[in-house]
C-alpha positions in Angstrom: 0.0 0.0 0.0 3.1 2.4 0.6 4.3 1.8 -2.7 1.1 2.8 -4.5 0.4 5.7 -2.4 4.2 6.8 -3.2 3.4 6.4 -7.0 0.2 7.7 -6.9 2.0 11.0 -4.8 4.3 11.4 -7.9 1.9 10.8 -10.6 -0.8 13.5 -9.2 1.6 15.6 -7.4 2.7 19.1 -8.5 4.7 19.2 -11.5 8.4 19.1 -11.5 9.8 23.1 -12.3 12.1 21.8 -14.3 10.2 19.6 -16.6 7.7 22.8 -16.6 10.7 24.4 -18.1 11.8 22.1 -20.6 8.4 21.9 -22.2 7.6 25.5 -22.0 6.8 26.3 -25.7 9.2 28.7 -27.8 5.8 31.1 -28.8 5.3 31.7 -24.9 8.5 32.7 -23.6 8.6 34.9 -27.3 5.3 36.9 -26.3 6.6 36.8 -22.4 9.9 38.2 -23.6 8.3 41.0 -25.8 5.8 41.5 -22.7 8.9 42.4 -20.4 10.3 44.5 -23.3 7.1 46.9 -23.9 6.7 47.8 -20.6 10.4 48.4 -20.1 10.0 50.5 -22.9 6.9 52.0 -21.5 8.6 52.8 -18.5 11.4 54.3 -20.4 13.8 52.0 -20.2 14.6 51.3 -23.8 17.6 49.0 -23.9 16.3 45.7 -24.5 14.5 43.6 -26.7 13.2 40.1 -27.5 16.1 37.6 -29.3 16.1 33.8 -30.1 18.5 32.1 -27.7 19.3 28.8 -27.0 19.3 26.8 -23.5 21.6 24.3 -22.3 19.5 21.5 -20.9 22.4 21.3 -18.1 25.4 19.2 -17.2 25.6 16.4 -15.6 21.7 15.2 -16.8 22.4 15.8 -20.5 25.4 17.3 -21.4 25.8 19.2 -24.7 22.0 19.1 -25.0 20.4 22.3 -26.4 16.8 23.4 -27.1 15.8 26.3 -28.7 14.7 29.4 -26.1 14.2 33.0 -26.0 15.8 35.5 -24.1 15.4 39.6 -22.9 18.7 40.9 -24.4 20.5 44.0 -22.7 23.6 46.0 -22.9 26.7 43.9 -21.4 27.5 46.1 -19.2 24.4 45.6 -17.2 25.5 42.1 -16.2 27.8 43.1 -12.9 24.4 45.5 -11.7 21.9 42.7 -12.5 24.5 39.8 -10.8 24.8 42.2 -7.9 21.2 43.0 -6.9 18.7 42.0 -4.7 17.7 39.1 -5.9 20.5 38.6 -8.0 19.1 38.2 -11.5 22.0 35.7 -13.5 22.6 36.1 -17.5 25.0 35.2 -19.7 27.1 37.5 -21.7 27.5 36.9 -25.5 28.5 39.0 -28.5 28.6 42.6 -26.4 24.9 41.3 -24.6 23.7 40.3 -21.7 20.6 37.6 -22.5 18.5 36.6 -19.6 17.2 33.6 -21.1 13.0 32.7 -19.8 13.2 29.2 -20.2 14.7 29.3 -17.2 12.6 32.1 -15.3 9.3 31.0 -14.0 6.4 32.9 -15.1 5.8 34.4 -12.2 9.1 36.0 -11.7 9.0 38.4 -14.8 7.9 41.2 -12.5 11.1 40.1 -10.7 13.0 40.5 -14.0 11.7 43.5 -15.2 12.3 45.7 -11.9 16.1 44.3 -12.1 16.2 45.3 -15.7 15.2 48.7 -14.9 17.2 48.9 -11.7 20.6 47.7 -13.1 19.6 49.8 -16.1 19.6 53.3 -13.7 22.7 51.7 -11.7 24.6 51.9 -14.5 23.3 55.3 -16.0 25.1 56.9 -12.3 
């Protein structure tokens, strides 16, 4: 009876945030990413923007594994301000960018996200 009640637990249980993450479609995090964008914009913050990325599904569980993603892109040098905040919001710097990538950003943080954005933004603008 332990067994199945164990099984049954995992099988109707909440879902696992990482699968949640993995199968999060490519059209979502696009219109979540543009989302972020506009109201940046909106606030004045006009620095970012909406780019196809691409996710590493993660070491040791499959390395070398990519899937298609989308990230919020912003200038480079808003990494250190962004890394250093409160929470500290994590990117990845490529080609003179900093791309905070959504696949691996629940939705409910992209409030979280967006104030960084626009606090690392005015950091950097002192």
């Amino acid at each position: 009876k332990l067994t199945l009640a164990a099984l049954e637990a995992t099988l109707e249980g909440p879902q696992v945030p990482v699968r949640l993450a993995l199968e999060a479609p490519t059209d979502g995090l696009r219109r979540r990413a543009e989302r972020i964008v506009a109201r940046l914009d909106d606030a004045g913050v006009a620095v970012a923007e909406a780019v196809d990325s691409t996710a590493a599904v993660g070491g040791g569980g499959a390395p070398g594994v990519t899937i298609p993603s989308v990230a919020v892109s912003v200038p480079a040098e808003s990494a250190r301000a962004l890394r250093l905040g409160d929470p500290p919001v994590i990117g990845r710097v490529e080609h003179g960018r900093c791309l905070l990538d959504l696949r691996t950003v629940a939705p409910a943080a992209d409030d979280v996200v967006l104030e960084a954005i626009r606090a690392a933004v005015a950091h950097g603008s002192r």
